[in-house]
C-alpha positions as CSV (number, residue, x, y, z in Angstrom):
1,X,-4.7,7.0,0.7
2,X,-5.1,10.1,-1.3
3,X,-8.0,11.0,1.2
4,X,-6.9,10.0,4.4
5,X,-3.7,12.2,3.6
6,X,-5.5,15.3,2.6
7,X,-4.3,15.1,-1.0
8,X,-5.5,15.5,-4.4
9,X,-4.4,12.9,-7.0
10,X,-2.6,14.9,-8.8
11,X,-0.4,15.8,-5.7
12,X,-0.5,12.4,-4.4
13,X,1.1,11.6,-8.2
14,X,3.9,14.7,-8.2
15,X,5.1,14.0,-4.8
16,X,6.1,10.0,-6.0
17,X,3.5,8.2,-3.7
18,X,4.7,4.6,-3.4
19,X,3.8,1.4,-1.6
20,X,7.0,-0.2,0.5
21,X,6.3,-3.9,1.7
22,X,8.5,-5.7,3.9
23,X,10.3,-8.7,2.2
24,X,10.2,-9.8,-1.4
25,X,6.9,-10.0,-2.2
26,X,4.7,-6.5,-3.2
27,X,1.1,-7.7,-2.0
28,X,-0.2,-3.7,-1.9
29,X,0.0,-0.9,-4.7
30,X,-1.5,2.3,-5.2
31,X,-4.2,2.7,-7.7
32,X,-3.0,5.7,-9.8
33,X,-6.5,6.8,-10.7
34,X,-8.0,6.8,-7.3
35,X,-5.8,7.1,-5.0
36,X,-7.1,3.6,-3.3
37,X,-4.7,1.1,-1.6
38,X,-6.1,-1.8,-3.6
39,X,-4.0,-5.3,-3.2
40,X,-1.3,-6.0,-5.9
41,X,-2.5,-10.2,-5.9
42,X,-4.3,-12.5,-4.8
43,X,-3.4,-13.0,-1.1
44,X,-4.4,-16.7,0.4
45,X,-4.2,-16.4,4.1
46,X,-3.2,-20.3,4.6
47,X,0.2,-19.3,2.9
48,X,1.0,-16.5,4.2
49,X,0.5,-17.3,8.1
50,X,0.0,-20.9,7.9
51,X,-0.7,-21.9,11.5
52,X,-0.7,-18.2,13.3
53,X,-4.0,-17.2,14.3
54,X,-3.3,-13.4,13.5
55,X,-2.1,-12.6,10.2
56,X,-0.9,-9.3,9.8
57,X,0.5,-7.9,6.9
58,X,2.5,-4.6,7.0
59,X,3.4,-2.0,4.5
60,X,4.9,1.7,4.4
61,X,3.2,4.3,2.5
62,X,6.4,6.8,0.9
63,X,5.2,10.2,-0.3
64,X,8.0,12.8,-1.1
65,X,8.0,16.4,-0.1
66,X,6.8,18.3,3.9
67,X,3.6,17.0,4.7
Protein backbone atom coordinates (compact mmCIF):
# COMPACT_ATOMS: atom_id res chain seq x y z
CA UNK A 1 0.00 0.00 0.00
CA UNK A 2 2.70 2.25 1.15
CA UNK A 3 4.24 1.77 -2.40
CA UNK A 4 1.53 1.82 -4.67
CA UNK A 5 0.54 5.20 -2.99
CA UNK A 6 3.91 6.87 -3.34
CA UNK A 7 4.42 7.03 0.50
CA UNK A 8 6.99 6.40 3.00
CA UNK A 9 6.07 4.50 6.14
CA UNK A 10 6.41 7.00 8.17
CA UNK A 11 3.90 9.21 6.21
CA UNK A 12 1.73 6.35 5.54
CA UNK A 13 1.83 6.12 9.72
CA UNK A 14 1.18 10.17 10.36
CA UNK A 15 -1.53 10.48 7.88
CA UNK A 16 -3.75 7.49 10.11
CA UNK A 17 -3.66 4.79 7.22
CA UNK A 18 -6.46 2.35 7.97
CA UNK A 19 -8.12 -0.68 6.50
CA UNK A 20 -12.28 -0.24 6.20
CA UNK A 21 -14.05 -3.64 5.43
CA UNK A 22 -17.58 -3.86 4.66
CA UNK A 23 -19.70 -5.73 7.41
CA UNK A 24 -18.54 -7.03 10.67
CA UNK A 25 -15.78 -8.92 10.12
CA UNK A 26 -11.99 -7.14 9.56
CA UNK A 27 -10.40 -9.87 7.15
CA UNK A 28 -7.54 -7.10 5.90
CA UNK A 29 -5.05 -4.82 8.08
CA UNK A 30 -2.16 -2.96 7.36
CA UNK A 31 1.20 -4.16 8.46
CA UNK A 32 2.67 -1.22 10.31
CA UNK A 33 6.21 -2.08 9.59
CA UNK A 34 5.87 -2.57 5.92
CA UNK A 35 3.34 -0.97 4.67
CA UNK A 36 1.91 -4.47 3.18
CA UNK A 37 -1.90 -5.28 3.03
CA UNK A 38 -1.42 -8.64 4.69
CA UNK A 39 -4.82 -10.55 5.77
CA UNK A 40 -6.02 -9.97 9.41
CA UNK A 41 -7.24 -14.19 9.53
CA UNK A 42 -7.42 -17.00 8.17
CA UNK A 43 -10.04 -16.62 5.30
CA UNK A 44 -11.76 -20.19 4.14
CA UNK A 45 -13.30 -19.47 0.89
CA UNK A 46 -16.21 -22.33 1.39
CA UNK A 47 -17.55 -19.86 4.23
CA UNK A 48 -17.38 -16.98 3.00
CA UNK A 49 -19.07 -17.57 -0.59
CA UNK A 50 -20.30 -20.92 -0.14
CA UNK A 51 -21.83 -21.81 -3.47
CA UNK A 52 -20.84 -18.52 -5.64
CA UNK A 53 -18.35 -19.19 -8.11
CA UNK A 54 -16.67 -15.68 -7.67
CA UNK A 55 -15.67 -14.69 -4.37
CA UNK A 56 -14.79 -11.32 -3.99
CA UNK A 57 -13.97 -9.59 -1.06
CA UNK A 58 -13.87 -5.79 -0.78
CA UNK A 59 -12.17 -3.28 1.41
CA UNK A 60 -11.43 0.61 1.55
CA UNK A 61 -8.06 1.90 2.13
CA UNK A 62 -8.54 5.49 4.46
CA UNK A 63 -5.43 7.65 4.51
CA UNK A 64 -5.92 11.26 6.05
CA UNK A 65 -4.61 14.37 4.53
CA UNK A 66 -4.49 15.78 0.20
CA UNK A 67 -3.04 13.11 -1.64
Amino acid sequence: VAKDLALQLAALRDRGARILDRGRTQYFALHANSGHLVTAERLDREQLCRVMERCVLHCEVIVEGEM
